[in-house]
DSSP file (Angstrom, degrees, kcal/mol; ACC not computed):
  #  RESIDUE AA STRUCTURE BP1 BP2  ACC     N-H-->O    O-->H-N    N-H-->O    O-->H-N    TCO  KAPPA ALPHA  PHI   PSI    X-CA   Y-CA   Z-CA
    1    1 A X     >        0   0    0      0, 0.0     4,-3.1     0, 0.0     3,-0.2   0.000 360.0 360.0 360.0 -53.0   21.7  -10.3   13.8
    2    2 A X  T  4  +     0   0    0      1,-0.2     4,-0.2     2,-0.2    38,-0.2   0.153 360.0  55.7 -93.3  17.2   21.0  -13.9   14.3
    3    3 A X  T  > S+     0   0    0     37,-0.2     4,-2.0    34,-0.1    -1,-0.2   0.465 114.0  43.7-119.2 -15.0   23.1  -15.0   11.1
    4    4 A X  H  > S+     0   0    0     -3,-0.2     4,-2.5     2,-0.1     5,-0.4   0.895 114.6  49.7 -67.7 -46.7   26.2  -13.1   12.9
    5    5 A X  H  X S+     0   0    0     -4,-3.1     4,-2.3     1,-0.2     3,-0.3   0.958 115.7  47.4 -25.9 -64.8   24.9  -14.8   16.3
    6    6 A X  H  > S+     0   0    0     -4,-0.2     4,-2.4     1,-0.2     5,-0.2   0.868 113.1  41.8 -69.3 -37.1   25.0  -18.0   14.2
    7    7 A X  H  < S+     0   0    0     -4,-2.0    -1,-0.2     1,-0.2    -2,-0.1   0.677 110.4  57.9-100.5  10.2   28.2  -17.8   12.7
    8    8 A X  H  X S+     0   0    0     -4,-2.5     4,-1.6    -3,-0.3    -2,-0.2   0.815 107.1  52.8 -50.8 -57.5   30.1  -16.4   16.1
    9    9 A X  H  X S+     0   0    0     -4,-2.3     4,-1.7    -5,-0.4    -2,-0.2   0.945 106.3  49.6 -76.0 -44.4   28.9  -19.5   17.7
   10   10 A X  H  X S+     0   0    0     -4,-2.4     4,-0.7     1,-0.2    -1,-0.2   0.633 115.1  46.3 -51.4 -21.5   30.4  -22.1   15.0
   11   11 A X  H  4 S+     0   0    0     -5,-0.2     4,-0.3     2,-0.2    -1,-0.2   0.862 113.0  51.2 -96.3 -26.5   33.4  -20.5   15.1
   12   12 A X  H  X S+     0   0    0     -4,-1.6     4,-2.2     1,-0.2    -2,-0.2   0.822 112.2  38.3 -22.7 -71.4   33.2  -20.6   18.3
   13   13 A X  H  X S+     0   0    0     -4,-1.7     4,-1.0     1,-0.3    -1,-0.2   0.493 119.0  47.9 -92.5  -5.7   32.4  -24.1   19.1
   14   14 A X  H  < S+     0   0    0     -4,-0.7    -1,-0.3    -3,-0.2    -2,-0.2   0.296 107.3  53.8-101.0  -1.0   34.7  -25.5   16.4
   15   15 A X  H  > S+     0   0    0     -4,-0.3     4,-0.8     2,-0.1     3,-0.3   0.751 122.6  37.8-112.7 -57.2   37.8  -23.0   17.7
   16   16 A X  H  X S+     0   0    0     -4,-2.2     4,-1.2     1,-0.2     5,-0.3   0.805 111.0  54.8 -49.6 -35.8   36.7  -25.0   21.5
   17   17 A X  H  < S+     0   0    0     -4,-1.0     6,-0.3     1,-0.2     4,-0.3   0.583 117.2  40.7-106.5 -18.3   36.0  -28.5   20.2
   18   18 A X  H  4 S+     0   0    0     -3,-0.3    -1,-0.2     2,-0.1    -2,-0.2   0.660 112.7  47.0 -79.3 -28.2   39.5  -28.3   18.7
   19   19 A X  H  < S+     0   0    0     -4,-0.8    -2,-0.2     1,-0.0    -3,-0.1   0.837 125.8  34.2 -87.3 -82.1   41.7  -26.6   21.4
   20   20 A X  S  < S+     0   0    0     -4,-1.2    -3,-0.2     2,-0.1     2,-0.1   0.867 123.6  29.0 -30.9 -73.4   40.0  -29.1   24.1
   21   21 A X  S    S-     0   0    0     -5,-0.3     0, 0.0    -4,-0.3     0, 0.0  -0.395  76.3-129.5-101.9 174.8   39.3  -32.8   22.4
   22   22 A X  S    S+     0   0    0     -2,-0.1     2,-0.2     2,-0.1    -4,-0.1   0.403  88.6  88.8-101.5   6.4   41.7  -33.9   19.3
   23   23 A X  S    S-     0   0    0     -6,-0.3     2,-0.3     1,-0.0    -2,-0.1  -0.460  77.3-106.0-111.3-171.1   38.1  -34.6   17.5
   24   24 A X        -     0   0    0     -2,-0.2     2,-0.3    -6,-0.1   -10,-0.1  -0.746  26.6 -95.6 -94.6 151.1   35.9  -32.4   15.6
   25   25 A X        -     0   0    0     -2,-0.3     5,-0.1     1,-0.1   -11,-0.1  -0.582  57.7-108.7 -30.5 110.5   32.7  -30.6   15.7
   26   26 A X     >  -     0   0    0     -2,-0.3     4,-1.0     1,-0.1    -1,-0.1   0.069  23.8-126.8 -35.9 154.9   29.9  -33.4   14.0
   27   27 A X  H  > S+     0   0    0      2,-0.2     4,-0.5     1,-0.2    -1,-0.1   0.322 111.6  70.9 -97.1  11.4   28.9  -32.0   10.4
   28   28 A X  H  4 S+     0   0    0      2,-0.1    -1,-0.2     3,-0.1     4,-0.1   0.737  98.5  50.8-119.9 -62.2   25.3  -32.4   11.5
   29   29 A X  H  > S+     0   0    0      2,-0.2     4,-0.8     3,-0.2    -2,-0.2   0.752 115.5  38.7 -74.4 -37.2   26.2  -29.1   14.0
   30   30 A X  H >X S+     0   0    0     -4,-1.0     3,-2.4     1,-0.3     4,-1.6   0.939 109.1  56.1 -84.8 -49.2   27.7  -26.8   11.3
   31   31 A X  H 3X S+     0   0    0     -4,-0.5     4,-0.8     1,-0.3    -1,-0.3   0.698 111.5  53.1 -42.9  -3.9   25.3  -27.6    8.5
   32   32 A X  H 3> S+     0   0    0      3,-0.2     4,-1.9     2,-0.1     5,-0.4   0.732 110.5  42.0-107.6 -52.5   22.8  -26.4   11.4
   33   33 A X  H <X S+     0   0    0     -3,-2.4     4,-0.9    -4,-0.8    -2,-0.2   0.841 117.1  50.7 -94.5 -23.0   24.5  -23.0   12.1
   34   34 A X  H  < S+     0   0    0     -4,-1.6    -2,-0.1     2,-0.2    -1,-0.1   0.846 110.0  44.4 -67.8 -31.6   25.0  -22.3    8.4
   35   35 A X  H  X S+     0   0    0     -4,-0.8     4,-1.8    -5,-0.4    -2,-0.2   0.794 112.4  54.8 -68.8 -36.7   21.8  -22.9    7.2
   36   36 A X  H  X S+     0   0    0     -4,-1.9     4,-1.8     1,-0.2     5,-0.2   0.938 114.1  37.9 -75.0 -36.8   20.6  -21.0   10.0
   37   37 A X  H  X S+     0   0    0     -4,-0.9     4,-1.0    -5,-0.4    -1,-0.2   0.703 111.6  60.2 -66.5   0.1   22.7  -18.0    9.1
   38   38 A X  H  > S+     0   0    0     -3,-0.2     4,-1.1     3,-0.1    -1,-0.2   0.881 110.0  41.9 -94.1 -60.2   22.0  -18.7    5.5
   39   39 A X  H  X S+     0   0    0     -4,-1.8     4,-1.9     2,-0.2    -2,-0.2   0.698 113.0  58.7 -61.9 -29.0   17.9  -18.3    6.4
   40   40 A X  H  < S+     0   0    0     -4,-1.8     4,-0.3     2,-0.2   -37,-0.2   0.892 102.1  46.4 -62.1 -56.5   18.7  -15.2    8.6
   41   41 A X  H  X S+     0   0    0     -4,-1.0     4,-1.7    -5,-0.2     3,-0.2   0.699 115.5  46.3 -93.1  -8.3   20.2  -13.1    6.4
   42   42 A X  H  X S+     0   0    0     -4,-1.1     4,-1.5     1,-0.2     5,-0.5   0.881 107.8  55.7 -74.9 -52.8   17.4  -13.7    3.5
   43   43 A X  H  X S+     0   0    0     -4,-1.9     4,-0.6     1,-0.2    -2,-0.2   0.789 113.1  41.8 -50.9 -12.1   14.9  -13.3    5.7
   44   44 A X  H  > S+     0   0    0     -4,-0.3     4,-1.8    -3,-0.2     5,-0.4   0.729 110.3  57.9-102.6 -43.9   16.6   -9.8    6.5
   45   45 A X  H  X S+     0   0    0     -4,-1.7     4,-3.4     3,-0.2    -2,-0.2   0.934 110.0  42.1 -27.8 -59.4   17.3   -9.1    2.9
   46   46 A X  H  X S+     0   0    0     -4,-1.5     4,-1.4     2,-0.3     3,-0.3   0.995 114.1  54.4 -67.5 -72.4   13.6   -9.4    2.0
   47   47 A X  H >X S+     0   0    0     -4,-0.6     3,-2.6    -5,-0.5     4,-1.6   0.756 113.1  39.4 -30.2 -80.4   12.7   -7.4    5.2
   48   48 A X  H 3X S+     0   0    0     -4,-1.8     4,-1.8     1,-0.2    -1,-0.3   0.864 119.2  49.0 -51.1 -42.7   15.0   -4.5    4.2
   49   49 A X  H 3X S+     0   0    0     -4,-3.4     4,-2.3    -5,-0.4    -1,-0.2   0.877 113.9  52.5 -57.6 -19.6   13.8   -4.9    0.0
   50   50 A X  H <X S+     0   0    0     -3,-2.6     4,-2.2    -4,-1.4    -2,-0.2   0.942 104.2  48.2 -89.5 -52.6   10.4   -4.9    1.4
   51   51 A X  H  X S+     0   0    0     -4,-1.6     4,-2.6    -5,-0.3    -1,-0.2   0.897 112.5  55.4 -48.9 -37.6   10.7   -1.7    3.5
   52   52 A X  H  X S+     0   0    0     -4,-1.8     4,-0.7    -5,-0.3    -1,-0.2   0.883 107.4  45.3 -50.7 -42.1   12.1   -0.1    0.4
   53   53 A X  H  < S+     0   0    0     -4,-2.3    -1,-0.3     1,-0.2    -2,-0.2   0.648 109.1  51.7 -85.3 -12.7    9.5   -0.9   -1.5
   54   54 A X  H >X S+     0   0    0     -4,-2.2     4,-2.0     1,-0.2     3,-0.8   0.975 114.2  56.8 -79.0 -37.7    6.5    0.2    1.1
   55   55 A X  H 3< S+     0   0    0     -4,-2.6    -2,-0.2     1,-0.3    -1,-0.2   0.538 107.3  36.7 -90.3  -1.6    8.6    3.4    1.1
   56   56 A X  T 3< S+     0   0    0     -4,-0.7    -1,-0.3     2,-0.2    -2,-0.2   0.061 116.2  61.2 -95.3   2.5    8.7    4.4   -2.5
   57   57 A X  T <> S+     0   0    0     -3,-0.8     4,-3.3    -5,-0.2    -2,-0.2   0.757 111.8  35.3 -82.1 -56.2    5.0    3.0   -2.6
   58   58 A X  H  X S+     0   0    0     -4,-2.0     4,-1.7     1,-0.3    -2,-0.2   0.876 116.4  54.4 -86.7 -11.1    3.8    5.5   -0.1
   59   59 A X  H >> S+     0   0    0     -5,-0.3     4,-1.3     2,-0.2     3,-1.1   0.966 109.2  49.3 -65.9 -42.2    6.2    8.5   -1.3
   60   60 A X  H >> S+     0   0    0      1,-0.3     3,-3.2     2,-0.2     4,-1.4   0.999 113.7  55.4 -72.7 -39.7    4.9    8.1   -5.0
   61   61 A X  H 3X S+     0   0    0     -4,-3.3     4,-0.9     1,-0.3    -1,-0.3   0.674 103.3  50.2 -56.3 -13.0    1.2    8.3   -3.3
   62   62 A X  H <X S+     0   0    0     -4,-1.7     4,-1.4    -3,-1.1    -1,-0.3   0.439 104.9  52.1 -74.0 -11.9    1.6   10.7   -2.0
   63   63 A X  H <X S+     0   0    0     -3,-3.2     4,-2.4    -4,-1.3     5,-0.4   0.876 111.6  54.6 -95.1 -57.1    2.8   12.6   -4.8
   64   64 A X  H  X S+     0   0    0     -4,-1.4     4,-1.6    -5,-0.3    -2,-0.2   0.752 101.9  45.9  -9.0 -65.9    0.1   11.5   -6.4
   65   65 A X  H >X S+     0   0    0     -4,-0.9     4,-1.0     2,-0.2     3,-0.7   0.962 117.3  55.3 -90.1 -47.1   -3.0   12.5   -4.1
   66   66 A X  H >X S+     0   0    0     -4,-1.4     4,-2.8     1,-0.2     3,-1.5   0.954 112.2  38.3 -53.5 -46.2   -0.9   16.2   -4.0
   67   67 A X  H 3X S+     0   0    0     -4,-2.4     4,-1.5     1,-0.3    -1,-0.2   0.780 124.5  42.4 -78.3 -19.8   -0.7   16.7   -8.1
   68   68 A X  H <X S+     0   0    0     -4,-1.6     4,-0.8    -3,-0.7    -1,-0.3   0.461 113.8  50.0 -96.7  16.3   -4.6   15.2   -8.3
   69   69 A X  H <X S+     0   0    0     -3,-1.5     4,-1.3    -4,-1.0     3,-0.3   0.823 115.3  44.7 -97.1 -67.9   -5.4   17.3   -5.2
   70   70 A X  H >X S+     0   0    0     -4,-2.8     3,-1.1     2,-0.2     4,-1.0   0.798 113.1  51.8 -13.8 -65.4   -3.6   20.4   -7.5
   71   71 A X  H >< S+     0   0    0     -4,-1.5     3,-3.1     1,-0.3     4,-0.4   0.913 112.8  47.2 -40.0 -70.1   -5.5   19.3  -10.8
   72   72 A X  H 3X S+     0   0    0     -4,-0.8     4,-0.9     1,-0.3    -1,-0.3   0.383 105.6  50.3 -80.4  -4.5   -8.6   19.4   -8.9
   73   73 A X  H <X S+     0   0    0     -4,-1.3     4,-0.9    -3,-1.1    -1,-0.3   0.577 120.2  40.8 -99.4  -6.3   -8.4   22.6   -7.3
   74   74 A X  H <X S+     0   0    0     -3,-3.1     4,-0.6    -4,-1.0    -2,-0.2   0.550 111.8  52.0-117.4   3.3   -7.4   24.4  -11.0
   75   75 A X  H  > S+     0   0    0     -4,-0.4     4,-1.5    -5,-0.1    -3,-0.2   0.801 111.4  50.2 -94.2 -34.2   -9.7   22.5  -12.9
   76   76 A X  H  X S+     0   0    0     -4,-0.9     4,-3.0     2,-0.2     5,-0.3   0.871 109.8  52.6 -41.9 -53.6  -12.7   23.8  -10.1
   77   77 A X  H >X S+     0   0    0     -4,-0.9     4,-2.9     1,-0.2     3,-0.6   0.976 112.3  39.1 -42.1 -80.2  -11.7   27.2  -10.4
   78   78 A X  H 3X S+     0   0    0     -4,-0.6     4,-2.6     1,-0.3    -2,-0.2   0.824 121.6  50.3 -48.5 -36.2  -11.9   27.4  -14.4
   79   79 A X  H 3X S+     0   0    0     -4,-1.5     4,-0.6     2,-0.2    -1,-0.3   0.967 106.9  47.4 -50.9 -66.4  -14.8   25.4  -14.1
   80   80 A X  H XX S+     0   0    0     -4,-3.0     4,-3.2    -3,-0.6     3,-1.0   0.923 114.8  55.0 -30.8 -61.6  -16.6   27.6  -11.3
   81   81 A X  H 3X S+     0   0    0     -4,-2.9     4,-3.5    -5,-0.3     5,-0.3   0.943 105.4  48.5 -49.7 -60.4  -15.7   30.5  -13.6
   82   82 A X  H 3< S+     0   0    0     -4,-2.6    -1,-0.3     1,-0.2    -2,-0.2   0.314 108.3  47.5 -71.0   4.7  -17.2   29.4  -16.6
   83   83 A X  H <X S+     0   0    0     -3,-1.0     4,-1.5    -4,-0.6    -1,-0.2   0.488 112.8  48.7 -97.5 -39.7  -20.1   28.5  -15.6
   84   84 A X  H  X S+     0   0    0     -4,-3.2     4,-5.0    -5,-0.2    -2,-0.2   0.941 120.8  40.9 -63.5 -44.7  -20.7   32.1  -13.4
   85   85 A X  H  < S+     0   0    0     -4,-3.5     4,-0.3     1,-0.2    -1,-0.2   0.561 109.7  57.3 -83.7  10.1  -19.5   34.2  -16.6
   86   86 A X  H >4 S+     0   0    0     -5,-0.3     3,-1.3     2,-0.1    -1,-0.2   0.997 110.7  42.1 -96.8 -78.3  -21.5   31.7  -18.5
   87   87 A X  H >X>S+     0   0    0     -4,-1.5     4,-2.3     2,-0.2     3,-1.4   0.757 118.8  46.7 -27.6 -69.7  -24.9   32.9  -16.2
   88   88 A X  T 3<5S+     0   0    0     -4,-5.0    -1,-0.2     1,-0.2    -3,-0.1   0.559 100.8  60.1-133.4  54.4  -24.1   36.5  -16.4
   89   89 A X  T <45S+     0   0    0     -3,-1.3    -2,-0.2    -4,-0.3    -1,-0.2   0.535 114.4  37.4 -70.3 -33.3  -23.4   36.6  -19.8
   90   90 A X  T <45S-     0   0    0     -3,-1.4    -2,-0.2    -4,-0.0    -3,-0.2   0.813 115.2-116.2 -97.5 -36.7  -27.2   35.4  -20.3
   91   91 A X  T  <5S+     0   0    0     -4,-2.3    -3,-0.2     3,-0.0    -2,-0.1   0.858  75.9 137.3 115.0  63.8  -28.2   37.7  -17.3
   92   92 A X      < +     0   0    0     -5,-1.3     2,-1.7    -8,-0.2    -4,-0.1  -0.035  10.8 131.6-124.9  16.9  -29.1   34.5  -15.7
   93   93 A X        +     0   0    0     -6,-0.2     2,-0.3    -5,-0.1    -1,-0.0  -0.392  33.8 102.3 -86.0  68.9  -27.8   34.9  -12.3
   94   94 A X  S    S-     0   0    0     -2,-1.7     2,-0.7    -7,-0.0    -7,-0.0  -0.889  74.2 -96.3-148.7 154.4  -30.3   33.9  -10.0
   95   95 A X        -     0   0    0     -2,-0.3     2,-0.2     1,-0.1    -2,-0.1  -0.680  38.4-110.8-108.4 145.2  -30.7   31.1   -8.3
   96   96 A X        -     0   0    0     -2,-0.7    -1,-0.1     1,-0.1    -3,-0.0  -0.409  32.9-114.1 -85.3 123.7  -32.8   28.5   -9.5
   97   97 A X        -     0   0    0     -2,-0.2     2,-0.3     1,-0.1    -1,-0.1  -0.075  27.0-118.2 -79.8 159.3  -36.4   27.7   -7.4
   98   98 A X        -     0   0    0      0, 0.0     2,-0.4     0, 0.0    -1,-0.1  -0.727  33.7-166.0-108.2 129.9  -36.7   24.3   -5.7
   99   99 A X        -     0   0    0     -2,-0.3     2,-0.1     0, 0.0     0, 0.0  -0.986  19.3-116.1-151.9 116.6  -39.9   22.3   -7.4
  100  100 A X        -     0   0    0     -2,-0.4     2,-0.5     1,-0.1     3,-0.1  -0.136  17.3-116.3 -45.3 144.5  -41.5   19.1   -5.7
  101  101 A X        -     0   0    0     -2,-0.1    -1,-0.1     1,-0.1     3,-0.1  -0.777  35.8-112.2 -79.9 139.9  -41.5   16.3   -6.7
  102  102 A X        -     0   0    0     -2,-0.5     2,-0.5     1,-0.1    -1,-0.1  -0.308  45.9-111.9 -37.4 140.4  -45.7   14.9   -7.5
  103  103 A X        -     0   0    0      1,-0.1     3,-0.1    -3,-0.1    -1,-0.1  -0.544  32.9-100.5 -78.5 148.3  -46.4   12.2   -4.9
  104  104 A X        -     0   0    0     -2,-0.5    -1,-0.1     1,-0.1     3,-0.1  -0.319  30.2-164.7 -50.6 139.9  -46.8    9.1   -6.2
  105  105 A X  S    S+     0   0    0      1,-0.1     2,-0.3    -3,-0.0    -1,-0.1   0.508  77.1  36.2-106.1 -16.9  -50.5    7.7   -6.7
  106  106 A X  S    S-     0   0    0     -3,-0.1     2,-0.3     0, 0.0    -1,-0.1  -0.862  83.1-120.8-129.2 152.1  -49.7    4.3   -7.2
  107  107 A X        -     0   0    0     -2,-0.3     2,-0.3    -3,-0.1     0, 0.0  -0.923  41.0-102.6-102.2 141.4  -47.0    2.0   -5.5
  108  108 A X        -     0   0    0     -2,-0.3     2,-0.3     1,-0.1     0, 0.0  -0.411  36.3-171.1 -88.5 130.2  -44.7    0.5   -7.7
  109  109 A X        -     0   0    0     -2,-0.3     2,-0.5     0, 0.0    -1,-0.1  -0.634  20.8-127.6 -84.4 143.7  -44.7   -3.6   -9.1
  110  110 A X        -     0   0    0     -2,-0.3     2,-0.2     5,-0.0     0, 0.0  -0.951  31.5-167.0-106.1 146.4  -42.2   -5.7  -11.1
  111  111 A X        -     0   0    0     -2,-0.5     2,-0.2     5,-0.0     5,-0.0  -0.849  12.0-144.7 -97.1 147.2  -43.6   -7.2  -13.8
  112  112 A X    >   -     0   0    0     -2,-0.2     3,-2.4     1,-0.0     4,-0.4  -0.622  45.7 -93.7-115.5-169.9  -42.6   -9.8  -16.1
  113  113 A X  T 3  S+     0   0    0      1,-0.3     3,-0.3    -2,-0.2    -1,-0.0   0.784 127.7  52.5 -75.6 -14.0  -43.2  -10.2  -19.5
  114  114 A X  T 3  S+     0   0    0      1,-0.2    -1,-0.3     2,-0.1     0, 0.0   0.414  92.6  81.9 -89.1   9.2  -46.5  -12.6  -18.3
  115  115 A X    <         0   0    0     -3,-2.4    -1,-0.2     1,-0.2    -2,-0.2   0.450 360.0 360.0 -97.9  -5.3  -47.6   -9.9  -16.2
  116  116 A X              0   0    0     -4,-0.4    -1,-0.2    -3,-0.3    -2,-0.1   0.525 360.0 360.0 -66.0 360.0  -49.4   -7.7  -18.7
């Protein structure tokens, strides 16, 4: 937008500064509106490669967290499974009793090697 702006207005003022005075537009004034239209449209280049790139970033991540979400829901299954037919293959299915831990009698130190 602002490197069409810029070079609208150069043609502009150089299409005026000719029809009116018999002189020219200073070379000071275009180098000024080409360089800016020159900056504009890289800086909108980048923009638009840069959107491309966030949006094939977030597509392949998304394919990504679906196929490891997939993995993980068929590798849980087989898992799940083998481990139940596992249990009551051994006629082990019962669920396994909850055992304290001892308390502690002592509180625990570092030592170093002079500390013996």
């Amino acid at each position: 937008m602002i490197a069409a702006v810029a070079i609208t207005t150069c043609g502009t003022t150089n299409t005026v500064v000719a029809l009116l005075r018999a002189g020219e537009v200073p070379a000071v004034v275009n180098m000024f509106v080409i360089a800016a239209a020159a900056v504009a449209t890289l800086v909108a280049v980048i923009a638009h490669l840069y959107d491309r790139q966030q949006g094939r970033l977030t597509a392949l991540t998304e394919f990504l967290i679906a196929r490891l979400n997939e993995v993980d829901s068929n590798v849980s299954d087989r898992n799940a499974g083998f481990v139940e037919g596992y249990l009551l293959r051994q006629g082990q299915q019962q669920d396994a009793a909850v055992v304290q831990f001892p308390p502690r009698m002592h509180s625990r130190r570092l030592m170093s090697g002079s500390d013996d």
